[in-house]
VEXRO-418502 format. One record per residue: residue number from 0; x, y, z of N, C-alpha, C in turn. Coordinates in Angstrom, 1 decimal, m for minus. Layout:
NUM  X  Y  Z  X  Y  Z  X  Y  Z
...
end
This chain:
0  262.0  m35.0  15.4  260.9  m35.9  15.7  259.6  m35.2  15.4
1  258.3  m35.8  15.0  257.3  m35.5  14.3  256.4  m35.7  15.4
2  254.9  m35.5  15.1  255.1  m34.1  15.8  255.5  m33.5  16.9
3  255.8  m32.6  16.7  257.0  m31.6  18.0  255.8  m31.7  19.5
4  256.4  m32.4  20.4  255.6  m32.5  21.9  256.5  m31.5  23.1
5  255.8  m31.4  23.8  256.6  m31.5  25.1  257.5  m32.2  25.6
6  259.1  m31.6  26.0  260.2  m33.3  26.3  259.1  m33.7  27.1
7  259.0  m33.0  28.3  258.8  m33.4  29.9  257.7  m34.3  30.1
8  256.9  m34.2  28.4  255.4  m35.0  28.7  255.8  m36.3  27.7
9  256.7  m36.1  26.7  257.0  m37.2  26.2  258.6  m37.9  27.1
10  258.9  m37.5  27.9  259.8  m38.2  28.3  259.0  m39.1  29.7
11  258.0  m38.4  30.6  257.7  m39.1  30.8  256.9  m40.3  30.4
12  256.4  m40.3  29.1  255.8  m41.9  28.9  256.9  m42.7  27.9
13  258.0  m41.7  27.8  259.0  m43.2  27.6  259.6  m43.8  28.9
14  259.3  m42.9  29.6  260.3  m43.7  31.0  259.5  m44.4  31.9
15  257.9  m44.2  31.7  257.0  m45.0  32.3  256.8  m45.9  31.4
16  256.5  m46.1  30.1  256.5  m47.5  28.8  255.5  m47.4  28.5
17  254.6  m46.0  28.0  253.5  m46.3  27.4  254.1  m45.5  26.0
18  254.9  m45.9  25.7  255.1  m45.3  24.1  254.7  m46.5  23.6
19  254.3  m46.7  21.9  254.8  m47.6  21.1  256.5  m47.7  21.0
20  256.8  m49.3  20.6  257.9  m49.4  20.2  258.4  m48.3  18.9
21  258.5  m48.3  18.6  258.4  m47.1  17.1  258.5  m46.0  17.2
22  258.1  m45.1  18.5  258.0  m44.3  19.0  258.5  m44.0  20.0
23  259.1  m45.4  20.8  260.2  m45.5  21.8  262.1  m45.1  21.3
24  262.1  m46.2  20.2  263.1  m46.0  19.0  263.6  m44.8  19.0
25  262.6  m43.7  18.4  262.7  m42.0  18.1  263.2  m41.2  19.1
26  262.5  m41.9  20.2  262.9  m41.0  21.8  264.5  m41.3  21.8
27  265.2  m42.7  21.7  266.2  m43.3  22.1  267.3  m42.5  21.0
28  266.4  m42.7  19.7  268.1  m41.9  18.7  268.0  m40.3  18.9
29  266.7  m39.7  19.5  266.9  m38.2  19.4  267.8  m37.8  21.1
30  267.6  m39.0  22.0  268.6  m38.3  23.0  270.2  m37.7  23.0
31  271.2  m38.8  22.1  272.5  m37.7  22.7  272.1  m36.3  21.8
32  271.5  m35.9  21.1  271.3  m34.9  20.2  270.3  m33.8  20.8
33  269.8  m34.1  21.9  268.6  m33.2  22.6  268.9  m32.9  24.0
34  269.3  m32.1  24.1  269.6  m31.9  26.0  268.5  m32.0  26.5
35  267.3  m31.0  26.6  266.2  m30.7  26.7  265.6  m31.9  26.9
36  265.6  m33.0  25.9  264.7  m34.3  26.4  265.8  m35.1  27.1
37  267.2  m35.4  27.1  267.6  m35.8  28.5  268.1  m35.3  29.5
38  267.2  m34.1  30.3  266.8  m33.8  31.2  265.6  m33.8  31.8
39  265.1  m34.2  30.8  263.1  m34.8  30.9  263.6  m36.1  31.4
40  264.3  m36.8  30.4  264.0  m38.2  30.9  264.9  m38.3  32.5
41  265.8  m37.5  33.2  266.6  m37.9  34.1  265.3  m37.3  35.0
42  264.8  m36.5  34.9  263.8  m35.9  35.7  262.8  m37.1  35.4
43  262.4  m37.3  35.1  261.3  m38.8  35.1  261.9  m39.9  35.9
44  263.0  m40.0  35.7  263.6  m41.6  36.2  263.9  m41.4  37.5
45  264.5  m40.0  38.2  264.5  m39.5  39.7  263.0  m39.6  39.9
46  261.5  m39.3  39.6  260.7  m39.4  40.1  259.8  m40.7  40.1
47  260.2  m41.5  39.9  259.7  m42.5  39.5  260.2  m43.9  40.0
48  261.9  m43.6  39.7  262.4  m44.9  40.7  262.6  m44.7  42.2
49  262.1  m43.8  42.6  261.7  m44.1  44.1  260.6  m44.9  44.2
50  259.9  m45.5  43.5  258.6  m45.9  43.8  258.7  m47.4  44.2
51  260.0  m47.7  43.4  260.4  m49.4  43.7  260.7  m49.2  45.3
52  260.9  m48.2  45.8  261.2  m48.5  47.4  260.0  m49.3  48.0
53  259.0  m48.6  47.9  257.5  m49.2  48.5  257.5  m50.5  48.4
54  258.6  m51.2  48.1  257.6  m52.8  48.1  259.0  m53.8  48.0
55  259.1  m54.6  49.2  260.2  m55.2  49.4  260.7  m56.4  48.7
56  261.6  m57.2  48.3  262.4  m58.0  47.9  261.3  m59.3  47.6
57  260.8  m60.2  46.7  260.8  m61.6  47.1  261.4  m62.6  45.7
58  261.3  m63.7  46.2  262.5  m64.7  45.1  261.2  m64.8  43.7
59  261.7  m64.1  42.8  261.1  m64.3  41.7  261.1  m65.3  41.3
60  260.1  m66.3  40.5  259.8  m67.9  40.2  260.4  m68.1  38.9
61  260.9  m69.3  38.5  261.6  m70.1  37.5  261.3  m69.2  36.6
62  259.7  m69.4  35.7  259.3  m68.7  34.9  259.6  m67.5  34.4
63  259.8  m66.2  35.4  260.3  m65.3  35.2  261.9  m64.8  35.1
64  262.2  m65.8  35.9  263.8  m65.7  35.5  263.9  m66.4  34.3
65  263.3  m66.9  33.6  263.4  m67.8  32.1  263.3  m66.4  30.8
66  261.9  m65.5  31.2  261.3  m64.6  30.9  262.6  m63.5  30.7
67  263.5  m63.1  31.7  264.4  m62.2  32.0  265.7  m62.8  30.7
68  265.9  m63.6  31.0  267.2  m64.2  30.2  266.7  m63.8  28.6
69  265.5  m64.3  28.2  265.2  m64.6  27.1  265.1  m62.7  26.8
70  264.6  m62.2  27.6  264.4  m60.3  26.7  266.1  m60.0  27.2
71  266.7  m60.7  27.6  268.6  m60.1  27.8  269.0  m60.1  26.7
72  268.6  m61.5  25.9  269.2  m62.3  24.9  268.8  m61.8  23.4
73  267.0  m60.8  23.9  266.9  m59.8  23.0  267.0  m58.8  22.6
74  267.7  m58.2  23.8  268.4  m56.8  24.1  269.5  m57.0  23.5
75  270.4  m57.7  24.0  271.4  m57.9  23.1  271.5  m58.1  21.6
76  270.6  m58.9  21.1  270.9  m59.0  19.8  270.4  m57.3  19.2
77  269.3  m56.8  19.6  269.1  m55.4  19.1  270.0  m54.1  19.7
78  270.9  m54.6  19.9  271.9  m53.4  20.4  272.0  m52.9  19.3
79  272.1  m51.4  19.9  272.5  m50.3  18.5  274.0  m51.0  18.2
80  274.3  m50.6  16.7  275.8  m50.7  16.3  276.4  m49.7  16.5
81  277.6  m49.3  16.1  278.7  m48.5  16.5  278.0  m47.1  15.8
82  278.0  m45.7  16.5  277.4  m44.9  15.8  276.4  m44.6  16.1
83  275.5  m45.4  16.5  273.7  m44.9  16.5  273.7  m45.0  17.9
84  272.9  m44.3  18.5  272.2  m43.4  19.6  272.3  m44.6  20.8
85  273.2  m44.3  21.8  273.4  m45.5  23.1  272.0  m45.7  23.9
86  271.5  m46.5  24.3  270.6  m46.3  25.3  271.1  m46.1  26.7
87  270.4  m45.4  27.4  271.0  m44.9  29.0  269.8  m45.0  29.8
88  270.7  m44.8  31.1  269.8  m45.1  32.2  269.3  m46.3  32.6
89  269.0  m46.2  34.3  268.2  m47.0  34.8  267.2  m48.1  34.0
90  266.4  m47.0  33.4  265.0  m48.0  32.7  265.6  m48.8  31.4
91  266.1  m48.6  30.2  267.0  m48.6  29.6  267.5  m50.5  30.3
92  267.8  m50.8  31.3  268.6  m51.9  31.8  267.3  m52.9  31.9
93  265.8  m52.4  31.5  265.3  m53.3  32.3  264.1  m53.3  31.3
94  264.1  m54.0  29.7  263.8  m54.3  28.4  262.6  m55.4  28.8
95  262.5  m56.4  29.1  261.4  m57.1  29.8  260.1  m55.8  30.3
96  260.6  m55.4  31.2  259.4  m54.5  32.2  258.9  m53.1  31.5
97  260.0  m52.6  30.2  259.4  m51.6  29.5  258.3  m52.2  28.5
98  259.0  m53.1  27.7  258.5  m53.8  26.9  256.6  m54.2  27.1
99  256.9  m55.0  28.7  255.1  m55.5  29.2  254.8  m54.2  29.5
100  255.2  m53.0  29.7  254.9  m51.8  30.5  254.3  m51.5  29.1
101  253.8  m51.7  27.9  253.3  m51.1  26.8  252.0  m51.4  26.6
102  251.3  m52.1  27.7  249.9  m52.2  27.9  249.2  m50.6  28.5
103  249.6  m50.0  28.8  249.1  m49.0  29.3  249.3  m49.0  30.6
104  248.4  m48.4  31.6  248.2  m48.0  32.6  248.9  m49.4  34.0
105  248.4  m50.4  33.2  249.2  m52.2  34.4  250.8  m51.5  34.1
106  251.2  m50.4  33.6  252.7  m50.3  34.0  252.6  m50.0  35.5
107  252.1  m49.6  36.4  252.3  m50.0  37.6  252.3  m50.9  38.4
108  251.3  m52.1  38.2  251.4  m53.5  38.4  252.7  m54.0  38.5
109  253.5  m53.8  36.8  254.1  m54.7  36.2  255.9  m53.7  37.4
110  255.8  m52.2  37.8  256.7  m52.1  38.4  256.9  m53.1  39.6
111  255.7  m53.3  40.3  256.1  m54.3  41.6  256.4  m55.7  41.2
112  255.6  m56.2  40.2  255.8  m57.7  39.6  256.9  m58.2  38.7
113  257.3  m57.5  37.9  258.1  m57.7  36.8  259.7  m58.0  37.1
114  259.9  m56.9  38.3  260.7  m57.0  38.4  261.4  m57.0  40.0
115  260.2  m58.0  40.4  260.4  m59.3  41.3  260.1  m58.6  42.5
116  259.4  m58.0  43.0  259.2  m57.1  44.0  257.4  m57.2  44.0
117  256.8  m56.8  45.2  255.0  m57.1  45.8  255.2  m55.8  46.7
118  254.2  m54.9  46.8  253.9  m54.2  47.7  253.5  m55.3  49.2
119  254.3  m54.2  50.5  254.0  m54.7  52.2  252.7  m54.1  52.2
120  251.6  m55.2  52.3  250.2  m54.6  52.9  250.3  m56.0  53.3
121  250.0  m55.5  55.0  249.6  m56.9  55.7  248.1  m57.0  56.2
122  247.6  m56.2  56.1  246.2  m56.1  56.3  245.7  m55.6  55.4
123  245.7  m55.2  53.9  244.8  m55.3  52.8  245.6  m55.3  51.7
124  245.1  m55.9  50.7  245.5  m56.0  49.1  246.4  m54.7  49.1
125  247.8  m54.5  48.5  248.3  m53.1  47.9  247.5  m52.8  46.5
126  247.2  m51.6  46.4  246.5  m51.0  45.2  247.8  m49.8  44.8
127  247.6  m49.8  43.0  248.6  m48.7  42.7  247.5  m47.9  41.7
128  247.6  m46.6  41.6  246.8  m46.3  40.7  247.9  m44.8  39.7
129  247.6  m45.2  38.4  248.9  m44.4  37.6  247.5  m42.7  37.1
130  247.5  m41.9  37.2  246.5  m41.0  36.9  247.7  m40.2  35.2
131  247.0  m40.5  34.7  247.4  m39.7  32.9  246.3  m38.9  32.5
132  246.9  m38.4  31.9  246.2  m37.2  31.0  245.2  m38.1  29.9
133  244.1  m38.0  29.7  243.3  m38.0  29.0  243.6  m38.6  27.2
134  244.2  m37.2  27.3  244.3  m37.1  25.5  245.8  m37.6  25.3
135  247.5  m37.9  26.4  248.3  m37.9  26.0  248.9  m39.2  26.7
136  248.0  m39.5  27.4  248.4  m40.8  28.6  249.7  m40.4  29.2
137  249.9  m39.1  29.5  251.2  m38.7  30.6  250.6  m38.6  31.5
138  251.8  m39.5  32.1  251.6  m39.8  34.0  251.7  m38.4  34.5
139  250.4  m38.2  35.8  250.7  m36.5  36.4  250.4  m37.2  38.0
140  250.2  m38.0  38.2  250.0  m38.5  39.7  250.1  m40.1  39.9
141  250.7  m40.6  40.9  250.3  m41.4  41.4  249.7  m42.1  42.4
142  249.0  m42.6  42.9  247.9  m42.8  44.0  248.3  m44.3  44.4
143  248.6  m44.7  46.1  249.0  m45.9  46.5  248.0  m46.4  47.6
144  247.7  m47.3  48.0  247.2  m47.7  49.1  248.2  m47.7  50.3
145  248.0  m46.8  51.6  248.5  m47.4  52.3  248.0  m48.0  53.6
146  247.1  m48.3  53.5  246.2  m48.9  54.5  245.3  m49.4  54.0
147  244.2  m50.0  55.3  243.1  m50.9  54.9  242.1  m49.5  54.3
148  241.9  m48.2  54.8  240.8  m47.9  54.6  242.2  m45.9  54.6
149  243.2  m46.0  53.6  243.9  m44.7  53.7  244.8  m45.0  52.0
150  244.9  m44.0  51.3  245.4  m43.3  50.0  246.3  m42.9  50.2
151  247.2  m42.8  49.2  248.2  m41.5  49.6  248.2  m41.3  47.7
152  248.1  m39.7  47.8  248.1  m39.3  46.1  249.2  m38.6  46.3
153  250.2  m38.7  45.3  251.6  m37.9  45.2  251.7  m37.3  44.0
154  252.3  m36.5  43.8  252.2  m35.8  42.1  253.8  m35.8  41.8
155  253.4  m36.2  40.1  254.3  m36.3  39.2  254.9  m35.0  38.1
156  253.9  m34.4  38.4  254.0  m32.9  37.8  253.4  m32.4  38.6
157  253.8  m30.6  38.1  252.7  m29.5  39.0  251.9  m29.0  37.6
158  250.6  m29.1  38.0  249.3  m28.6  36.7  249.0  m27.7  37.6
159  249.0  m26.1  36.0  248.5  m24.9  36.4  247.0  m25.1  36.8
160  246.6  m24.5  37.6  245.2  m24.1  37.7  245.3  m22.7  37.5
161  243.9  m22.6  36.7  243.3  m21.0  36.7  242.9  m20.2  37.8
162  242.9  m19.2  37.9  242.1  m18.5  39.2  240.9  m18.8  38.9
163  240.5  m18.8  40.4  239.3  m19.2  41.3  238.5  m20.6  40.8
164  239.5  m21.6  40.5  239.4  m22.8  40.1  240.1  m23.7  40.9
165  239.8  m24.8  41.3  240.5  m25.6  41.9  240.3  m27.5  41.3
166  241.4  m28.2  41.7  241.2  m30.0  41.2  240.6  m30.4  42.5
167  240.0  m31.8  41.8  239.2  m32.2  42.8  239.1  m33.6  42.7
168  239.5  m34.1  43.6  239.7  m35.9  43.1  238.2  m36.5  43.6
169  238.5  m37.6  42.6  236.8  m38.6  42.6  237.2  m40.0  42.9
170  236.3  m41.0  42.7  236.7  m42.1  42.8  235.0  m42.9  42.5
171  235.3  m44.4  41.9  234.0  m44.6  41.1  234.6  m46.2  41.6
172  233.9  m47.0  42.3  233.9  m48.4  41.7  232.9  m49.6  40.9
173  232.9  m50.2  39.9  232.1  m50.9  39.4  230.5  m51.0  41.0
174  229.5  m50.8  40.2  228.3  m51.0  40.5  227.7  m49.6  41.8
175  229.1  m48.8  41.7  228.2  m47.4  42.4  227.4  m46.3  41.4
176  227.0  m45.8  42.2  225.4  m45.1  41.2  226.4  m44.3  40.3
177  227.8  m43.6  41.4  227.6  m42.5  40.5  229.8  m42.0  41.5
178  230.1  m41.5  41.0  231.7  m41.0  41.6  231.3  m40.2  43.0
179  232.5  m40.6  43.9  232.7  m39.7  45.0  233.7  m39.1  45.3
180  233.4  m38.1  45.6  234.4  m36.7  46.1  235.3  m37.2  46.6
181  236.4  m37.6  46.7  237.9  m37.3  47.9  238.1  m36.4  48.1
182  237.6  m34.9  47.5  238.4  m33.7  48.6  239.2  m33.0  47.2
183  239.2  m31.9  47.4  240.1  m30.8  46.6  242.0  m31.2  47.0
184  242.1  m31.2  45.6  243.6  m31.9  45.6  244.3  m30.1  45.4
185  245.9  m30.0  46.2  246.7  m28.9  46.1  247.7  m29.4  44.7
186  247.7  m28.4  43.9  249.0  m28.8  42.6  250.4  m29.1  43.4
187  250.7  m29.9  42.9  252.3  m30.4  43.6  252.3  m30.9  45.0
188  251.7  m31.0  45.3  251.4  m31.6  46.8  251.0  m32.9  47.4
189  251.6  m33.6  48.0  251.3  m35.1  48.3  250.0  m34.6  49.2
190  249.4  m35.6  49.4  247.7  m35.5  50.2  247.5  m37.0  50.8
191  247.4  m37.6  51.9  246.8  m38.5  52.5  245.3  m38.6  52.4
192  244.6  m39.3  52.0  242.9  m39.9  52.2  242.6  m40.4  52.9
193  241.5  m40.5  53.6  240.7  m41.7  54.5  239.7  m41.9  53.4
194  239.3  m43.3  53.5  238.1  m43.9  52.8  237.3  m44.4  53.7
195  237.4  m44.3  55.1  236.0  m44.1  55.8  235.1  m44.7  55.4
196  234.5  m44.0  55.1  232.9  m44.4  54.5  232.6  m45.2  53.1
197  233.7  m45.6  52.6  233.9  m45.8  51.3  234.0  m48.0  51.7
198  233.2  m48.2  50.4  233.6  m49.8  50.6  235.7  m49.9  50.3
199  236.2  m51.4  50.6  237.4  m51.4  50.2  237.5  m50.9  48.8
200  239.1  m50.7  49.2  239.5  m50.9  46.8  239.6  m52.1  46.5
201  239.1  m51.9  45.0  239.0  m53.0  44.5  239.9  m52.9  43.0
202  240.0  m53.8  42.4  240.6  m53.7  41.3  239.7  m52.7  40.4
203  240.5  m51.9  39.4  239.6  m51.3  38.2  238.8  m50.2  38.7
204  239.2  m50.1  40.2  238.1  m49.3  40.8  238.8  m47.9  40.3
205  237.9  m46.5  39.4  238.1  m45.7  38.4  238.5  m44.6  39.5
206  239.5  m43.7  39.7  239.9  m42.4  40.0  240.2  m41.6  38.9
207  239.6  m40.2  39.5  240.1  m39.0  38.3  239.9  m37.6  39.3
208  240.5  m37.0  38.6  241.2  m35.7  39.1  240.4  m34.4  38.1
209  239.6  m33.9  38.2  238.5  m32.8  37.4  239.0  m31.7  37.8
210  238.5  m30.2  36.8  238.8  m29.2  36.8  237.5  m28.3  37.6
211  237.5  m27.6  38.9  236.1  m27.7  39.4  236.3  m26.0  39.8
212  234.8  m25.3  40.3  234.8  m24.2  40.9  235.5  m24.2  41.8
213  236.3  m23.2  42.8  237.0  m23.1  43.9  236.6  m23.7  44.8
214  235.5  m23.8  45.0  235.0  m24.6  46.1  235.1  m26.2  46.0
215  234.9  m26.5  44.9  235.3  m28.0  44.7  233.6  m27.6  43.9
216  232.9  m28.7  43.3  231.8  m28.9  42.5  230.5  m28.5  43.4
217  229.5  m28.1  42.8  228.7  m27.7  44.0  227.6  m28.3  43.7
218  227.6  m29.6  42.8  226.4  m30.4  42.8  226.8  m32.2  43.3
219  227.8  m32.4  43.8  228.4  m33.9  44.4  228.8  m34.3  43.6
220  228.8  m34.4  41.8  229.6  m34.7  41.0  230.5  m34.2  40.1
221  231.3  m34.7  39.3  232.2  m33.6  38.3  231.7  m33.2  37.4
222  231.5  m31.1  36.9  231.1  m30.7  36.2  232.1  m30.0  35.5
223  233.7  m30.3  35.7  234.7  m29.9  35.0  235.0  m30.7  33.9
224  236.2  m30.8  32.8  236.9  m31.5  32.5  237.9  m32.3  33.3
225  238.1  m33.7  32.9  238.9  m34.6  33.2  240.4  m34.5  32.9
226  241.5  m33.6  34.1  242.1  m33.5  33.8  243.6  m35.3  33.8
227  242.8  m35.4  35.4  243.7  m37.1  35.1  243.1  m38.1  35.3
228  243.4  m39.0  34.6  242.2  m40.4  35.2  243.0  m41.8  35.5
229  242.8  m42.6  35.9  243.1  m44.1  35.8  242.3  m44.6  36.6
230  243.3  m46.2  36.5  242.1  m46.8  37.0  243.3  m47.9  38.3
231  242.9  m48.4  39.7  243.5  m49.2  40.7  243.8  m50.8  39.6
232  245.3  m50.9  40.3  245.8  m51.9  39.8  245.9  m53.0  41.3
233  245.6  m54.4  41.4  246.5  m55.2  42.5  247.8  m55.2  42.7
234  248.5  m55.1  43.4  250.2  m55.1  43.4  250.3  m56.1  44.2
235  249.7  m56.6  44.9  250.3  m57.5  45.9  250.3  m59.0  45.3
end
């Protein structure tokens, strides 16, 4: 496969669905032939489908069960023939939700929605936020609401930092002057937030994760590079 990537960074964005189709294809005939990339992708699909836990059961509408049959009916007709490269796994079963998942970043949305499931927030909107890499749109964090005015950031990889460097998460919503600090993030480490002082989340409302002095930035804004960004999705 052209050009030569990372499995672990290209397996995760086939198993989150921000490949191109064309690109999805190459991932699917280079697996029985690649150990290396399927163990990326098992390692993606263990971190990832825990996330359907967070949000409980409800009766999907006419529409979408119409929606489901119709990508079954086109799954099927595009089955590999005898010979060419099987598809596997979890994600693999669920051609609808990769397929919409090819918008980018709403593949978190489209996890709770697509496939019939809403985040439990009974006291505020659920928010999902997917944080990728810049230059490769690989998933390295995810960020949830779990409360009216509380975060929870979890990480999808561990990113080296340099000595006497540390990450530092921000947060930006339409019509603020300028991003605010959440606090020096640990590599590999889940982290709880309070938003306090912060208005609610809102949709589109921008998080990113910068590369900063050890202390975290010493002027209130990011003077690093942008190592992850996205932006809050509605889930509920």
């Amino acid at each position: 496969m052209s050009p030569v990537r990372d499995p672990y960074e290209l397996a995760g964005e086939y198993v989150l669905g921000t490949l191109s189709a064309d690109r999805r294809r190459e991932v699917e005939r280079a697996l029985p032939d690649d150990p290396a990339l399927r163990t990326a992708v098992r390692y993606w699909e263990e971190r990832l489908l825990p996330l359907t836990s967070l949000a409980g059961p409800v009766e999907p509408s006419a529409a979408l069960w119409q929606r489901i049959e119709r990508s079954t009916v086109q799954a099927q007709a595009a089955a590999p023939a005898r010979g060419q490269a099987p598809k596997t796994g979890w994600w693999n079963k669920l051609d609808l939700w990769r397929g919409l998942a090819a918008g980018g970043f709403a593949a978190a949305a489209i996890m709770a929605v697509v496939v019939g499931v809403r985040m439990q927030a009974p006291e505020a909107p659920g928010y999902m936020v997917v944080l990728a890499t810049p230059s490769t749109a690989a998933p390295g964090w995810v960020i949830r609401a779990t409360g009216s005015n509380t975060i929870r950031l979890e990480p999808l990889v561990r990113t080296a930092v340099p000595a006497q460097r540390a990450l530092q998460l921000w947060t930006k919503a339409d019509g603020w002057k300028g991003p605010v600090s959440l606090g020096l993030v640990t590599p590999g480490k889940a982290v709880n937030v309070r938003l306090d002082k912060l208005p609610p989340l809102q949709p589109n409302q921008l998080f990113e994760i910068t590369l900063e002095p050890e202390q975290g930035s010493p002027i209130g804004r990011p003077t690093g590079p942008i190592l992850y960004i996205g932006r809050a999705v509605k889930v509920m």
